[in-house]
C-alpha positions as protocol buffer text, in pm:
chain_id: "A"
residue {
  index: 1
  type: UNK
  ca { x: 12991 y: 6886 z: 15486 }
}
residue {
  index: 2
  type: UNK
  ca { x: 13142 y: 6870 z: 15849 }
}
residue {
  index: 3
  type: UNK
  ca { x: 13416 y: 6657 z: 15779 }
}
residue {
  index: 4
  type: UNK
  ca { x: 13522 y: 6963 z: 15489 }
}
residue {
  index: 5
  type: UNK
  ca { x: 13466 y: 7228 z: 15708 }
}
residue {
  index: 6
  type: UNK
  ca { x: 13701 y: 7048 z: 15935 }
}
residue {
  index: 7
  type: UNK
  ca { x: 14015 y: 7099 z: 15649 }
}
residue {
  index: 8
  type: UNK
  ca { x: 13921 y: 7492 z: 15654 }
}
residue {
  index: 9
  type: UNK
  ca { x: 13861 y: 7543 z: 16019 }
}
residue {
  index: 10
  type: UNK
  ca { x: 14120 y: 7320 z: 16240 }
}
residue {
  index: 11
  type: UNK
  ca { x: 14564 y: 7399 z: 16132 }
}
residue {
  index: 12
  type: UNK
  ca { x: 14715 y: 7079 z: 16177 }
}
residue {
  index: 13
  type: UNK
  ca { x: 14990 y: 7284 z: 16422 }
}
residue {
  index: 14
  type: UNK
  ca { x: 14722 y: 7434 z: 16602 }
}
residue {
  index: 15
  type: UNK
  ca { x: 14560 y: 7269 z: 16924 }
}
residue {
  index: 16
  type: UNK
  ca { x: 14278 y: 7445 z: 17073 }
}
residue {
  index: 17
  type: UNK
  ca { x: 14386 y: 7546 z: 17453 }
}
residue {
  index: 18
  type: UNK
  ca { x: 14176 y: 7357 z: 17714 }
}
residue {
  index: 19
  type: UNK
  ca { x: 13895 y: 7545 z: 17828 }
}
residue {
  index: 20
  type: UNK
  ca { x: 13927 y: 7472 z: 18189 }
}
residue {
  index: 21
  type: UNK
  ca { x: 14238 y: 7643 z: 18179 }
}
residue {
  index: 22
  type: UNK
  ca { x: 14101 y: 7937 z: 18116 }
}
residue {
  index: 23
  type: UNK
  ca { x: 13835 y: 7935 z: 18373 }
}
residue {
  index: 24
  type: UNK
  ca { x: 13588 y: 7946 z: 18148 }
}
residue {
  index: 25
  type: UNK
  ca { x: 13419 y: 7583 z: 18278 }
}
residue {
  index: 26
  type: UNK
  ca { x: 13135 y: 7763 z: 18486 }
}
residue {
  index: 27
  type: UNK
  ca { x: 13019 y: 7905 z: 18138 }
}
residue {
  index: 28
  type: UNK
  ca { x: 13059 y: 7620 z: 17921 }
}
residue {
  index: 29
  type: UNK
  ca { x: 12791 y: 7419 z: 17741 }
}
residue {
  index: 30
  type: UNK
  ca { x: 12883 y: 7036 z: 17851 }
}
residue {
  index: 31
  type: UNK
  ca { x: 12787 y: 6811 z: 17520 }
}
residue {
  index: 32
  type: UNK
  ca { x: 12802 y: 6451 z: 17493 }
}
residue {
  index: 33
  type: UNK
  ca { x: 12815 y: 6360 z: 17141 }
}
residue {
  index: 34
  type: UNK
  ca { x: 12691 y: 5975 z: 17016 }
}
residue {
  index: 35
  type: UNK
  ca { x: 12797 y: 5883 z: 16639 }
}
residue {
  index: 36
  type: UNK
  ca { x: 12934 y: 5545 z: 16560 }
}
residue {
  index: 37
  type: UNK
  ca { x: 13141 y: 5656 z: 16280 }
}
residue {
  index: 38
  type: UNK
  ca { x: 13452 y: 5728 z: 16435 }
}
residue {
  index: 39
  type: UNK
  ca { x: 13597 y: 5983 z: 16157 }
}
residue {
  index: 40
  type: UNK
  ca { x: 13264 y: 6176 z: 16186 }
}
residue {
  index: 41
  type: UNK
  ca { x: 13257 y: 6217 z: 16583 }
}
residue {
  index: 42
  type: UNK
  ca { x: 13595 y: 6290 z: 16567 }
}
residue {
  index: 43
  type: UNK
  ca { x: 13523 y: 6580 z: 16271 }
}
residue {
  index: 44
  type: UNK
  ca { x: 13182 y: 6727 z: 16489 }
}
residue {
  index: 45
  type: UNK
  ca { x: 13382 y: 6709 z: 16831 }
}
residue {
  index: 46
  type: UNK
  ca { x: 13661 y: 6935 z: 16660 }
}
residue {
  index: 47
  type: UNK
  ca { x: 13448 y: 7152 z: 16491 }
}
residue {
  index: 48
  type: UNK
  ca { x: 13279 y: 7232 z: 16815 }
}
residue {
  index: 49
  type: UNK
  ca { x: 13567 y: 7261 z: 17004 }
}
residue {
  index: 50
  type: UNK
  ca { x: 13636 y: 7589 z: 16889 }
}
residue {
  index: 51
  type: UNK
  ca { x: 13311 y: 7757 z: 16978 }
}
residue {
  index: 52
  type: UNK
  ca { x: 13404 y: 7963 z: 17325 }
}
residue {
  index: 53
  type: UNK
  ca { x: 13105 y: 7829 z: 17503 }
}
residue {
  index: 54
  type: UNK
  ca { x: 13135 y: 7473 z: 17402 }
}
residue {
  index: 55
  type: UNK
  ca { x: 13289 y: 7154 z: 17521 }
}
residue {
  index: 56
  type: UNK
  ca { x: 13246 y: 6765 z: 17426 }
}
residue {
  index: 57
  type: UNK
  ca { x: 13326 y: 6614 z: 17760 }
}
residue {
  index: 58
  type: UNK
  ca { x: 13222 y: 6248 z: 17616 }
}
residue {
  index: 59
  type: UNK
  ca { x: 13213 y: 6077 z: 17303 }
}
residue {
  index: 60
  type: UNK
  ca { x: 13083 y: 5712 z: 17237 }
}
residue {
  index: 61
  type: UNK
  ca { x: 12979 y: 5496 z: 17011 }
}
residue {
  index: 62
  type: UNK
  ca { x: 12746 y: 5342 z: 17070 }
}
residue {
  index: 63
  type: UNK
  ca { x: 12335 y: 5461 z: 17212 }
}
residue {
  index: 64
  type: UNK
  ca { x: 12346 y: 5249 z: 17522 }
}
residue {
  index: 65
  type: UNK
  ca { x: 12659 y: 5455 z: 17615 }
}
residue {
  index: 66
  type: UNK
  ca { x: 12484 y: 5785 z: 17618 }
}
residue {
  index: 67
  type: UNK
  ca { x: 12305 y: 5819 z: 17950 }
}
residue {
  index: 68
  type: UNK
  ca { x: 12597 y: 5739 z: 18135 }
}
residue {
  index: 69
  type: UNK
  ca { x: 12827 y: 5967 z: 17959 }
}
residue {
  index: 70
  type: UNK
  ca { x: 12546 y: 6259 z: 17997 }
}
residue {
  index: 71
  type: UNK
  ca { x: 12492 y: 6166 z: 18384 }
}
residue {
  index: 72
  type: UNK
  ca { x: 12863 y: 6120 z: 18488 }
}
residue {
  index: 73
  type: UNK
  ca { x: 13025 y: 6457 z: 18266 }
}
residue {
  index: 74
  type: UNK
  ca { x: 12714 y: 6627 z: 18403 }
}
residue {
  index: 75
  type: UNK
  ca { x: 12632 y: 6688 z: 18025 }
}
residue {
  index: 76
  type: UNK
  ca { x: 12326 y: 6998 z: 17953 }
}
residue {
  index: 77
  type: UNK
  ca { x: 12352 y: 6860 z: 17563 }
}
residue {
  index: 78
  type: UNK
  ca { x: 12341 y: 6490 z: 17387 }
}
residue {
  index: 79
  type: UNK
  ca { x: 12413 y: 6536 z: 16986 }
}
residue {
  index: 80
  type: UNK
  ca { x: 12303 y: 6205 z: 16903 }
}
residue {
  index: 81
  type: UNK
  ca { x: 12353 y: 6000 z: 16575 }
}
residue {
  index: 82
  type: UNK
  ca { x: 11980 y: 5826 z: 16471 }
}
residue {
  index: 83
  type: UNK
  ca { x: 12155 y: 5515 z: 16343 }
}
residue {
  index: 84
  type: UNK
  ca { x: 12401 y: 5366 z: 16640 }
}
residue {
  index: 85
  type: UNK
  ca { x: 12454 y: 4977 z: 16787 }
}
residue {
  index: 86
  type: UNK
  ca { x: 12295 y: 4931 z: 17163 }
}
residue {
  index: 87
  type: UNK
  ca { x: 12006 y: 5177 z: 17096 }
}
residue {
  index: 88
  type: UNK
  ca { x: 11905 y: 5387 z: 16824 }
}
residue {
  index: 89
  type: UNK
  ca { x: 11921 y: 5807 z: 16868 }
}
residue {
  index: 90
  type: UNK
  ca { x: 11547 y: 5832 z: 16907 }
}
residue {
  index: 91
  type: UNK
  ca { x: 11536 y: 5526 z: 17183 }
}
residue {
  index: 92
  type: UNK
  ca { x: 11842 y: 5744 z: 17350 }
}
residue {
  index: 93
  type: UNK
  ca { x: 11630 y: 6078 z: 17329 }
}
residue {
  index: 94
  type: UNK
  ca { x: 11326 y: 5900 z: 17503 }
}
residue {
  index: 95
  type: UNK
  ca { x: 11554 y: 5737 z: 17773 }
}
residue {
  index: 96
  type: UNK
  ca { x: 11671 y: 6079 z: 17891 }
}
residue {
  index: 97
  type: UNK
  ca { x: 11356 y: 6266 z: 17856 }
}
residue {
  index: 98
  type: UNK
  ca { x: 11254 y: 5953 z: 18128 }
}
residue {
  index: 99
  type: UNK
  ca { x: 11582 y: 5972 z: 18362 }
}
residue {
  index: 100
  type: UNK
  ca { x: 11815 y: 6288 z: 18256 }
}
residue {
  index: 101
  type: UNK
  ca { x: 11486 y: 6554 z: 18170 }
}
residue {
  index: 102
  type: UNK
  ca { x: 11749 y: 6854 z: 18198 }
}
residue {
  index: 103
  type: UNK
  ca { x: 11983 y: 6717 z: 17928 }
}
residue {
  index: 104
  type: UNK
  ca { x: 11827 y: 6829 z: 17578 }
}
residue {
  index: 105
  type: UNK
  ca { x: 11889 y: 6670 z: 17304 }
}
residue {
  index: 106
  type: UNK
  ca { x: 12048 y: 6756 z: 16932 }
}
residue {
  index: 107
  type: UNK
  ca { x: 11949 y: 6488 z: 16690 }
}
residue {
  index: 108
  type: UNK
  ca { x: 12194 y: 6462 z: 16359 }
}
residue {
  index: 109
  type: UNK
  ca { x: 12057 y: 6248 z: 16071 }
}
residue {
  index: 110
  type: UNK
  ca { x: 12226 y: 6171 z: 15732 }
}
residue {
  index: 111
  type: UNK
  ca { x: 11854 y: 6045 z: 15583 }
}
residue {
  index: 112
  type: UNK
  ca { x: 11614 y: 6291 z: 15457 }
}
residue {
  index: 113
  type: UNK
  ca { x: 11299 y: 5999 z: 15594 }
}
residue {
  index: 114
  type: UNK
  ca { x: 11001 y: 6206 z: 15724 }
}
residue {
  index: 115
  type: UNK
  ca { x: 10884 y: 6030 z: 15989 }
}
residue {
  index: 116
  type: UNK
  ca { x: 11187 y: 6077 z: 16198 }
}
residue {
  index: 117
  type: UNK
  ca { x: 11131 y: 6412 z: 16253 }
}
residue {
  index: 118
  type: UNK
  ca { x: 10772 y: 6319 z: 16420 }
}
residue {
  index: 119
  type: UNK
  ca { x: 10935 y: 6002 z: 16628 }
}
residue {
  index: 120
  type: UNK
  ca { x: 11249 y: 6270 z: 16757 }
}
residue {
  index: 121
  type: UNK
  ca { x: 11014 y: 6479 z: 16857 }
}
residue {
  index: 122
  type: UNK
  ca { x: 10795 y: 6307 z: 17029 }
}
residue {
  index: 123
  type: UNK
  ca { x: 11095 y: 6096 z: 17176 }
}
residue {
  index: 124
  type: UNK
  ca { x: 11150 y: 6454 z: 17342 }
}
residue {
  index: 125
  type: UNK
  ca { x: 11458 y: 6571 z: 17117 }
}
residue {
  index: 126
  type: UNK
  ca { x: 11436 y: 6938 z: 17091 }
}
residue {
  index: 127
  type: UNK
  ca { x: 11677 y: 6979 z: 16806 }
}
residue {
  index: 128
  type: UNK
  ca { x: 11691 y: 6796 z: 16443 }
}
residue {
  index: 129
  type: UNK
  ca { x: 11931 y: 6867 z: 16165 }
}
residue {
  index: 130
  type: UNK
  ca { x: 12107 y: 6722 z: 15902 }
}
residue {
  index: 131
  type: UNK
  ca { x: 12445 y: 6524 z: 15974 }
}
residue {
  index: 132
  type: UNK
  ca { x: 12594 y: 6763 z: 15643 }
}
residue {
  index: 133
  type: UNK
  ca { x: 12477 y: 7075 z: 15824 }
}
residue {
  index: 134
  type: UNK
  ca { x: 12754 y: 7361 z: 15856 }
}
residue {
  index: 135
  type: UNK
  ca { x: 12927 y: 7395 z: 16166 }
}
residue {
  index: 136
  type: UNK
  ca { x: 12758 y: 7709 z: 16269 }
}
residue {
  index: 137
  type: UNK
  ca { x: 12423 y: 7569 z: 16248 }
}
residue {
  index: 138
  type: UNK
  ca { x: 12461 y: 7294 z: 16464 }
}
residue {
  index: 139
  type: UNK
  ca { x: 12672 y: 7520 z: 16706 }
}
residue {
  index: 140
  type: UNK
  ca { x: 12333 y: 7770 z: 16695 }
}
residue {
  index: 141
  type: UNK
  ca { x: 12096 y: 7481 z: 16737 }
}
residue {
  index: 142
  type: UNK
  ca { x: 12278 y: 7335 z: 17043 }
}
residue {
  index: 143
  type: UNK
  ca { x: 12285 y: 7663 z: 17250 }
}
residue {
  index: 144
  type: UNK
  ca { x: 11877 y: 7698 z: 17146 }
}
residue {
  index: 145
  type: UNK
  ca { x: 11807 y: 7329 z: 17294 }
}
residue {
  index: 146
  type: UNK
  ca { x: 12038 y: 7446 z: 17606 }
}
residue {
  index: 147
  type: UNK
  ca { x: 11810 y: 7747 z: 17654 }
}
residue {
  index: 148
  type: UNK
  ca { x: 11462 y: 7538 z: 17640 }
}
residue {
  index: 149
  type: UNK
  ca { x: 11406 y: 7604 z: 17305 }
}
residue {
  index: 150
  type: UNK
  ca { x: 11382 y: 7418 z: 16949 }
}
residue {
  index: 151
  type: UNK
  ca { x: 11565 y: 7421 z: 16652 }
}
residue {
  index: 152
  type: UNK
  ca { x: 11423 y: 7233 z: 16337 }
}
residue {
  index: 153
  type: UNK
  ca { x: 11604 y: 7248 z: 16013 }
}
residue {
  index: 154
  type: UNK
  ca { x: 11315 y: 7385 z: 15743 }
}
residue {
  index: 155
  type: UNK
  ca { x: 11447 y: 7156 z: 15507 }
}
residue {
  index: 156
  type: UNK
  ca { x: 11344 y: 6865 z: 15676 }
}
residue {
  index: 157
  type: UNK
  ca { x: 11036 y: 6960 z: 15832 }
}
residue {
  index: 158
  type: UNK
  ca { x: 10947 y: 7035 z: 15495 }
}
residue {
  index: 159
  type: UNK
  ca { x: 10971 y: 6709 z: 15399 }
}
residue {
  index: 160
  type: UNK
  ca { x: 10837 y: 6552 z: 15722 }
}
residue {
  index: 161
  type: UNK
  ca { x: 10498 y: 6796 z: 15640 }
}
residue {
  index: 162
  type: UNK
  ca { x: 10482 y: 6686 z: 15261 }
}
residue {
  index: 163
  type: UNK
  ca { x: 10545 y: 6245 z: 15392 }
}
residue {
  index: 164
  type: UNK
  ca { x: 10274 y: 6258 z: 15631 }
}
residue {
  index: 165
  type: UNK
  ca { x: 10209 y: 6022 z: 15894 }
}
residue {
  index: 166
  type: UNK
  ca { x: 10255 y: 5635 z: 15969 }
}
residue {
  index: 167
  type: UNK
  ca { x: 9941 y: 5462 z: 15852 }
}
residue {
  index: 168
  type: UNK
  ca { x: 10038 y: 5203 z: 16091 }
}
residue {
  index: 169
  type: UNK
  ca { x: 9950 y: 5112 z: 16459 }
}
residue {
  index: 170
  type: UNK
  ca { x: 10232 y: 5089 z: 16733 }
}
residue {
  index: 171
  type: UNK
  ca { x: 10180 y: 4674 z: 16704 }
}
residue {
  index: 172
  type: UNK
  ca { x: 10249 y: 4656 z: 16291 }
}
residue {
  index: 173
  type: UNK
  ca { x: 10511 y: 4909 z: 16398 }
}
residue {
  index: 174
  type: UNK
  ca { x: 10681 y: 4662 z: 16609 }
}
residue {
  index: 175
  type: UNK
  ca { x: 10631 y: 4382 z: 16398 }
}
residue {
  index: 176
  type: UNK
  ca { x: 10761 y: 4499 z: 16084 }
}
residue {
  index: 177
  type: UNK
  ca { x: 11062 y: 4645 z: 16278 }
}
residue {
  index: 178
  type: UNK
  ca { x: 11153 y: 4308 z: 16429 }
}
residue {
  index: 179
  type: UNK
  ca { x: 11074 y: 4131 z: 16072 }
}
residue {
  index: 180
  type: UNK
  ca { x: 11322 y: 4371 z: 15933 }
}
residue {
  index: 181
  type: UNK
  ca { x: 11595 y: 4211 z: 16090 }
}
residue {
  index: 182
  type: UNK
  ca { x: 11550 y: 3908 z: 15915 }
}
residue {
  index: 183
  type: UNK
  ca { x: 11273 y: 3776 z: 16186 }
}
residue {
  index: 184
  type: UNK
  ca { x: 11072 y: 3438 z: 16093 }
}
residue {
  index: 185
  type: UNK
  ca { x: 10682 y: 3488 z: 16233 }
}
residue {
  index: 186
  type: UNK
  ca { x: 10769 y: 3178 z: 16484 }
}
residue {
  index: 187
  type: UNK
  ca { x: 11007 y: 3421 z: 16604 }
}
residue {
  index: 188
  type: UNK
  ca { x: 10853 y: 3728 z: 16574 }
}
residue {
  index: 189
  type: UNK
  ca { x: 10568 y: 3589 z: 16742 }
}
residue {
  index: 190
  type: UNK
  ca { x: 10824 y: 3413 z: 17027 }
}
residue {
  index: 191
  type: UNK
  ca { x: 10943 y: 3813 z: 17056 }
}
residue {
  index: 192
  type: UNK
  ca { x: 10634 y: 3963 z: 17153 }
}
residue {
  index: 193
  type: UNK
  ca { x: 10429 y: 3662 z: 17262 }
}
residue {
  index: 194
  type: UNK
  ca { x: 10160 y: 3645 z: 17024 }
}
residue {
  index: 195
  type: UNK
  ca { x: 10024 y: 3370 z: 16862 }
}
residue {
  index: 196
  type: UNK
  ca { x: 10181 y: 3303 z: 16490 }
}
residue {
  index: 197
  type: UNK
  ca { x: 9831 y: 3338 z: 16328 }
}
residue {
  index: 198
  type: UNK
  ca { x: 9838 y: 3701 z: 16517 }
}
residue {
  index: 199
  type: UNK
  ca { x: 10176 y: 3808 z: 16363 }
}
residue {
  index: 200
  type: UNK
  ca { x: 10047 y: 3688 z: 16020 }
}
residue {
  index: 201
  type: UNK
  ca { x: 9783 y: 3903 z: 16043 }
}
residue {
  index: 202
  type: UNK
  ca { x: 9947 y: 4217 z: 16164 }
}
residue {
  index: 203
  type: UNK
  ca { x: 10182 y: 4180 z: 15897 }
}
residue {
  index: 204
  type: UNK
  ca { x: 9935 y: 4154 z: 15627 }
}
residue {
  index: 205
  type: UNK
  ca { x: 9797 y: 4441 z: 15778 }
}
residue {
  index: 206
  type: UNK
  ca { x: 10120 y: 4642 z: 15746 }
}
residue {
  index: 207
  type: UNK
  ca { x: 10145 y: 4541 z: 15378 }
}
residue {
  index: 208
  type: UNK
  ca { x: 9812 y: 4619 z: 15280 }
}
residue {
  index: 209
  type: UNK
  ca { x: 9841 y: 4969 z: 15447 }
}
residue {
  index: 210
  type: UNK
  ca { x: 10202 y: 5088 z: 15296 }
}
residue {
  index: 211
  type: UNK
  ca { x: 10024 y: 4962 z: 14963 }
}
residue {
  index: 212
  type: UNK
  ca { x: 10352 y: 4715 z: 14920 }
}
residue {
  index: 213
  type: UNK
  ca { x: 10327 y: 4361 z: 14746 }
}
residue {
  index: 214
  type: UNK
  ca { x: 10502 y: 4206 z: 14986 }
}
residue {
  index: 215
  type: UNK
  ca { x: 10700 y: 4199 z: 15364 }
}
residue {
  index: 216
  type: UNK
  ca { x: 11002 y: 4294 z: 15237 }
}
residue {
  index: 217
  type: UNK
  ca { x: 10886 y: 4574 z: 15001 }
}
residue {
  index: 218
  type: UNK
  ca { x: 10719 y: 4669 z: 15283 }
}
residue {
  index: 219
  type: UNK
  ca { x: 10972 y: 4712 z: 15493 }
}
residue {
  index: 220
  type: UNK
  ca { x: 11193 y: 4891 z: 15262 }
}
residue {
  index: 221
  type: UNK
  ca { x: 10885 y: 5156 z: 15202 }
}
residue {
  index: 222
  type: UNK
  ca { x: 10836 y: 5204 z: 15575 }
}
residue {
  index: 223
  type: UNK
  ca { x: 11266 y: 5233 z: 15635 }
}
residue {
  index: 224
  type: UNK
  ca { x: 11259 y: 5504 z: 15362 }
}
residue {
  index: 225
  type: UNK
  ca { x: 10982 y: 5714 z: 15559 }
}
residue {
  index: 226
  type: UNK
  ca { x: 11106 y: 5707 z: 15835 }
}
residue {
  index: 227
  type: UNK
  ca { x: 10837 y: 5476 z: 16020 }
}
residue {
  index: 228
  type: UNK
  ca { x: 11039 y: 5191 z: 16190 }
}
């Protein structure tokens, strides 16, 4: 894992030389990199670090964080967590694609769910890998995005291919994402400004699609492919 590799790869008496004194900013890959986990940010950021052409200029922790961190470092590359407070990795990806199109973006994910892959990608990521991935991967995968290109670990598109699709509509979507979080229908249906009778039935919809006996099982089924 990452934080391993770290043990191997950074001496404890060793600090890596800023790269700007060396005059080798011109050249550098600029990377914001989102991850609410402090320990793990901290791990990836150091990791990188000691690839030549690489530089985190900006860490945060939290998704909301990210645009401004990419816009004011001038960032080419966001490594984004999926799972963050203030906006989730795939609601980051699709805010750039809108206002920063030239930044791409690396999502890391510690869950194997299929129907990320599909969201990231259509959120406009470019890059999707496993959190656990070795260093030189991710490294590889960052300078493909920054060249226009794609890098998809097999492993998970594998699994994305064998989950198939969401068998739900972008409204059931919504509604079993906001019911997730513990919503009541009055609620729900206060959310999105539906009637109540409306959110009962696009919940019973949701249910009978994912094949689940109930909202919650539901919910759990949907979380675990990757569909909310």
């Amino acid at each position: 894992m990452l934080l391993r590799l770290v043990h191997h790869n950074v001496r404890n008496d060793t600090v890596p030389k800023s790269k700007r004194d060396t005059g080798e900013e011109s050249s550098l890959i600029k990377i914001v990199l989102a991850d609410d986990q402090h320990l793990v940010r901290g791990a990836i950021a150091a990791l990188l670090g000691l690839e030549e052409d690489l530089e985190v200029v900006a860490e945060v922790g939290r998704g909301d964080q990210v645009v401004d961190a990419v816009i004011g470092h001038g960032a080419a590359v966001a490594v984004l967590d999926i799972e963050m407070p203030g906006a989730t990795g795939l609601e980051v990806a699709a805010r750039l694609k809108r206002e920063v199109p030239d930044c791409g973006v690396v999502i890391l994910t510690s869950f194997g769910r299929p129907g990320y892959l599909r969201r990231a990608l259509a959120s406009g990521a470019r890059g999707f890998l496993a959190k656990d991935a070795p260093v030189d991967q991710l490294s590889g995968a960052i300078r493909r995005v920054h060249e226009g290109g794609r890098y998809i670990d097999t492993d998970l598109a594998a699994a994305a291919m064998i989950g198939g699709e969401s068998p739900l509509t972008d409204r059931e979507t919504e509604v079993l994402r906001i019911a997730s979080d513990g919503a009541t229908v009055a609620r729900i249906a206060a959310t999105l400004h539906l009637t109540e009778g409306t959110v009962r039935n696009y919940l019973s919809n949701a249910i009978g699609k994912i094949g689940a006996d109930n909202r919650m099982s539901a919910i759990r089924t949907a979380q675990d492919m990757g569909w909310l």
